[in-house]
C-alpha positions as CSV (number, residue, x, y, z in Angstrom):
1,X,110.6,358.2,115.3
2,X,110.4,360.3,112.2
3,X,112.4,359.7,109.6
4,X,114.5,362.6,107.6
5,X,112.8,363.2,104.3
6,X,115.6,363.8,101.4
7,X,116.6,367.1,99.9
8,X,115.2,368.5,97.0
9,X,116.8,369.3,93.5
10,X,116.4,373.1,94.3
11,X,117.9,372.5,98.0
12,X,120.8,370.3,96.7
13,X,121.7,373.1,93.8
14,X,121.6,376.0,96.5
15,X,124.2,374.0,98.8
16,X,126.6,373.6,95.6
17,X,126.2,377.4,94.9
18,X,127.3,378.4,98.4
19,X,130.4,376.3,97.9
20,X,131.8,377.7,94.9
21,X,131.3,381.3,96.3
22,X,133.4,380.4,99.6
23,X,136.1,378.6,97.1
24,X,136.3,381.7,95.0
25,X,137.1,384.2,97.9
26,X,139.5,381.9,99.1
27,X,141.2,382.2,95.7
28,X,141.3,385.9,95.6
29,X,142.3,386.1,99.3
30,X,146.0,384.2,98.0
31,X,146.1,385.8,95.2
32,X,147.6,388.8,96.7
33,X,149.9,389.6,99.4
34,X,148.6,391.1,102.5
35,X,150.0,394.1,103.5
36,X,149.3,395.5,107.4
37,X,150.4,399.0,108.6
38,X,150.7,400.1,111.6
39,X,149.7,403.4,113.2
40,X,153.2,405.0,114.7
41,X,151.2,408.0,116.4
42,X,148.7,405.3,117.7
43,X,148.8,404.7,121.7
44,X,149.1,401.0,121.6
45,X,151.7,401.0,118.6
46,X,154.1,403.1,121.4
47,X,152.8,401.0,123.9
48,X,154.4,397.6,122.0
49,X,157.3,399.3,121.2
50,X,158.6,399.8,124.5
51,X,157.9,397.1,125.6
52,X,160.0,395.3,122.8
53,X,163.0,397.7,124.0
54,X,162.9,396.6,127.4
55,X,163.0,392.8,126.6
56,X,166.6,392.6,126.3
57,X,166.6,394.2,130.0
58,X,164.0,391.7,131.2
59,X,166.1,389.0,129.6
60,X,169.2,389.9,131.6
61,X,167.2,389.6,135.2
62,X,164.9,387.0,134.4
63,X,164.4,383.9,136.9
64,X,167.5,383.4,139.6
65,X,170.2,383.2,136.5
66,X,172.2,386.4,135.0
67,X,172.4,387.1,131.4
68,X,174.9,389.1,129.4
69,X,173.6,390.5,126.1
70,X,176.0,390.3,122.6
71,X,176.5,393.3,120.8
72,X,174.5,391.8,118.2
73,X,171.7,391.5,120.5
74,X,171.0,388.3,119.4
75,X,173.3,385.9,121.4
76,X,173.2,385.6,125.2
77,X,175.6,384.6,127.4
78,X,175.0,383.2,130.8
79,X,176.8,384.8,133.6
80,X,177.5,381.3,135.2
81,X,179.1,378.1,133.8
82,X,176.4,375.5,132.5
83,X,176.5,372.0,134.8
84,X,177.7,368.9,133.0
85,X,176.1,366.0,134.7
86,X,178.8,363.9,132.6
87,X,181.0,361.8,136.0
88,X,184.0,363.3,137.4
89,X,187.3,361.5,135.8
90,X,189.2,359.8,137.9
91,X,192.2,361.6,137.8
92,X,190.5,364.6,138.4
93,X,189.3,363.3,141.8
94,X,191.6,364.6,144.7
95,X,192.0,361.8,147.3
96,X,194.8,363.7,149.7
97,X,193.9,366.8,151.8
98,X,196.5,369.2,151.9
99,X,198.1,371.0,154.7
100,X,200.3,369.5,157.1
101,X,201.7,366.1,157.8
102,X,204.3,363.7,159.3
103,X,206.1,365.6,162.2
104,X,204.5,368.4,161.2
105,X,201.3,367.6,162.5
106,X,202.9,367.9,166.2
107,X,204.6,371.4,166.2
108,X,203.3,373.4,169.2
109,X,205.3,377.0,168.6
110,X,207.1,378.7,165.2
111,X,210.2,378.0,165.9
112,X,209.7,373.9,165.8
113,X,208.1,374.8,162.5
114,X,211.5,376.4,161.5
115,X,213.3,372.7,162.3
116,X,210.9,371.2,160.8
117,X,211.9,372.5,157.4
118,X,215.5,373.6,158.3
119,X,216.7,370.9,160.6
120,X,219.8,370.7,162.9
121,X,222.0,368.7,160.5
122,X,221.6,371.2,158.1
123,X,222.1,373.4,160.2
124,X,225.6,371.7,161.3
125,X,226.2,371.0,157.8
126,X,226.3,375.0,157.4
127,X,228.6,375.6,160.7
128,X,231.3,372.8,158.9
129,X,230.9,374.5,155.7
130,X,231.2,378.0,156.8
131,X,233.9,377.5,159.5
132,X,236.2,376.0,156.3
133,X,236.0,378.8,154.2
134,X,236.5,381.5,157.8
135,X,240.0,378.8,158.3
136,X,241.0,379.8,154.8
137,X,240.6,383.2,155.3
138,X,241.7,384.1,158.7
139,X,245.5,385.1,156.9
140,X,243.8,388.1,155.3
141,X,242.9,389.4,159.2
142,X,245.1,391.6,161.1
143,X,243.3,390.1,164.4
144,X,242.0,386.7,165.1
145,X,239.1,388.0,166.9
146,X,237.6,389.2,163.4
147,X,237.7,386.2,162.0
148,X,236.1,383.9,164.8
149,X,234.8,380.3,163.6
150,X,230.9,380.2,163.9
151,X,228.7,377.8,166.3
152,X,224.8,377.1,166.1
153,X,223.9,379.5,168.5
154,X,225.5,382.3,166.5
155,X,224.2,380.6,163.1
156,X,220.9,380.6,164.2
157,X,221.2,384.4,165.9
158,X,221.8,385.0,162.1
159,X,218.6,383.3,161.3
160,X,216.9,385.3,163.3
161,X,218.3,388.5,162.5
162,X,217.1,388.0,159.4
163,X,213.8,387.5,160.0
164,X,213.1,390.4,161.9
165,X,214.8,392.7,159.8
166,X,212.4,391.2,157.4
167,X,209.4,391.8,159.7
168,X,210.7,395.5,160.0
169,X,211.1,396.4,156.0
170,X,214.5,397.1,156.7
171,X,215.9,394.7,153.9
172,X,217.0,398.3,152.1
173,X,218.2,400.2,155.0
174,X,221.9,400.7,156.1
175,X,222.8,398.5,158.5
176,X,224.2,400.9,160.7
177,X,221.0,402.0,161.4
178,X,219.5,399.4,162.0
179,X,222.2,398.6,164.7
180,X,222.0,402.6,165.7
181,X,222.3,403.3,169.4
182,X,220.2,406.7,168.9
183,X,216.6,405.0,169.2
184,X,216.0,404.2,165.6
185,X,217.9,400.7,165.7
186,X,216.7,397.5,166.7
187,X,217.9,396.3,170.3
188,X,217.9,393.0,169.6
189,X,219.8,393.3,166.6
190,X,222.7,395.0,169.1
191,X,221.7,391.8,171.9
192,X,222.9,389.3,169.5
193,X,225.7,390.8,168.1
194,X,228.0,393.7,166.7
195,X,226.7,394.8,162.7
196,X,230.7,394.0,162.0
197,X,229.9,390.4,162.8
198,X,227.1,390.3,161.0
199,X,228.4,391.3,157.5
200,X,231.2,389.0,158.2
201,X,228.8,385.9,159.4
202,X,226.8,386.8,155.7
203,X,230.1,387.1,153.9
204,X,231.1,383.9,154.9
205,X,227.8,381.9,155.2
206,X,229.0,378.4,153.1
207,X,226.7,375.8,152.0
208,X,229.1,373.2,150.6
209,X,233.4,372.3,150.7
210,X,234.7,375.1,149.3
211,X,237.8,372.9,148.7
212,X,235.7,370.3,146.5
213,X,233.4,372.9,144.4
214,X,235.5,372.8,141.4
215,X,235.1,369.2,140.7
216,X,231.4,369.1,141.6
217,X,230.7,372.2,139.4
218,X,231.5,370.1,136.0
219,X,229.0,367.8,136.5
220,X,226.2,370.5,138.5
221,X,225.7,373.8,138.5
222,X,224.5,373.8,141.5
223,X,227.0,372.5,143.5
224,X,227.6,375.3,145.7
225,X,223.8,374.7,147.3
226,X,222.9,371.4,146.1
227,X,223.3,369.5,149.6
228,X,221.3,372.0,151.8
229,X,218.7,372.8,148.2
230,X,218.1,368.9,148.3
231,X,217.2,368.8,151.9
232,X,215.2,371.5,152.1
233,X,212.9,370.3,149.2
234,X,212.8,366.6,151.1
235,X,211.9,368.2,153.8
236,X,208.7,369.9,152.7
237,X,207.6,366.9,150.8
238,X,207.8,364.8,154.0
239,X,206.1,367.4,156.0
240,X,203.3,369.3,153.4
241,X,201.4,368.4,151.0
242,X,200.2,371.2,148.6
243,X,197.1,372.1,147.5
244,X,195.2,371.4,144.0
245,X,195.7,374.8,142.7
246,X,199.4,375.6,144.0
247,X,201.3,377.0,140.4
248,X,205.1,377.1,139.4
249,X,206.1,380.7,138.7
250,X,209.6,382.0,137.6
251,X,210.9,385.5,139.4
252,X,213.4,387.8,137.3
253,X,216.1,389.6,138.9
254,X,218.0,392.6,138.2
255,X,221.6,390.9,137.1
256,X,224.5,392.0,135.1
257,X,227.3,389.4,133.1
258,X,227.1,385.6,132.9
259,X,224.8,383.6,134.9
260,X,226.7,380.6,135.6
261,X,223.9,378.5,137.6
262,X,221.7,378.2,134.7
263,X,220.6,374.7,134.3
């Protein structure tokens, strides 16, 4: 094997020359700053350019996920909220369904659905209630006749009255039209009863002892409704169970003087 001779004094000094001239255009090279300019008329230059305008548009679309641009251009928004993978707190996990329950579960038609949220004692409660305050009245009748006491078949006539002069938008419309004999009325309206008997049934509709109010009103304000207010609401707790997004609103009505029911 041949062994490698070693280099020369003339070889060693050309090696060392070399160096310094590669270290010397390195030094100029820092020495000052380069300065590039492009070509605006040149094909490629226009080329780039575009293609940096429509990145914000290919930002927006890209992959499966939306993106909204800031007018800054510089922050992005996603269109969807990021996942936390942090775990569900326990309070924020919903262990009852809603819907239905109880009795409720059974109803086969609407109007068992009615009972189960207006039963028959309050129902009776409301015949005792109203039949008082007709009694105390009756004096200011010339005829007995207009001034009849009430029974459930009549109270729950009213009931439905209601409801389909709900169903019909007629809430605003005279009611002698509605019990009109020309065509435009409602026949059932005219099946159940006179329109004479039905202001007077929604004149003296009663929810509590007239006779007692007074001394119930200075301790609640809403004594005139609280018996048949408290069953209702005990009703639809024992019988529904709402939802995890149901929301307590307030609704303003048109009212002029004193509001003596305010809590």
């Amino acid at each position: 094997m041949d062994k490698k001779r070693p280099l020369t004094e003339r070889e060693l000094k050309e090696i060392v020359d070399f160096d310094e001239d590669i270290v010397d255009f390195a030094d100029e090279s820092e020495g000052e700053e380069e300065v590039i300019q492009y070509n605006v008329y040149d094909s490629e230059s226009e080329q780039s350019a575009v293609e940096d305008s429509n990145y914000t548009h290919e930002l927006e679309n890209q992959g499966d996920e939306f993106f909204y641009i800031g007018k800054d251009e510089e922050n992005v928004w996603k269109s969807t909220p990021v996942s936390f993978t942090s775990k569900t707190r326990s309070k924020n996990i919903i262990k009852i369904l809603p819907g239905s329950k109880g009795a409720a579960k059974t109803v086969s038609n609407h109007l068992e659905s009615f009972y189960i949220f207006i039963s028959n004692e309050m129902i009776d409660n409301i015949i005792t209630c109203t039949n008082l305050y007709t009694e105390n009245k009756k004096q200011n009748f010339a005829r007995d006749r207009d001034c009849k006491i009430t029974s459930s078949t009549e109270i729950q006539a009213l009931f439905g009255a209601l409801y389909i002069i709900a169903v019909k938008k007629g809430n605003r419309v005279d009611v002698r039209e509605l019990w009109s004999t020309d065509g435009t009325g409602i026949i059932r309206l005219r099946a159940a009863f006179s329109y004479r008997k039905f202001l007077f049934l929604l004149r003296a509709l009663r929810f509590d002892n007239i006779n007692t109010r007074k001394e119930r009103q200075n301790i609640d304000k809403l004594a005139a409704i609280r018996d048949i207010y408290s069953d209702f609401v005990k009703n639809c707790m024992n019988n529904y169970i709402s939802g995890e997004f149901i929301t307590i609103d307030k609704m303003l009505h048109p009212f002029r003087g004193r509001c003596g029911f305010g809590q």
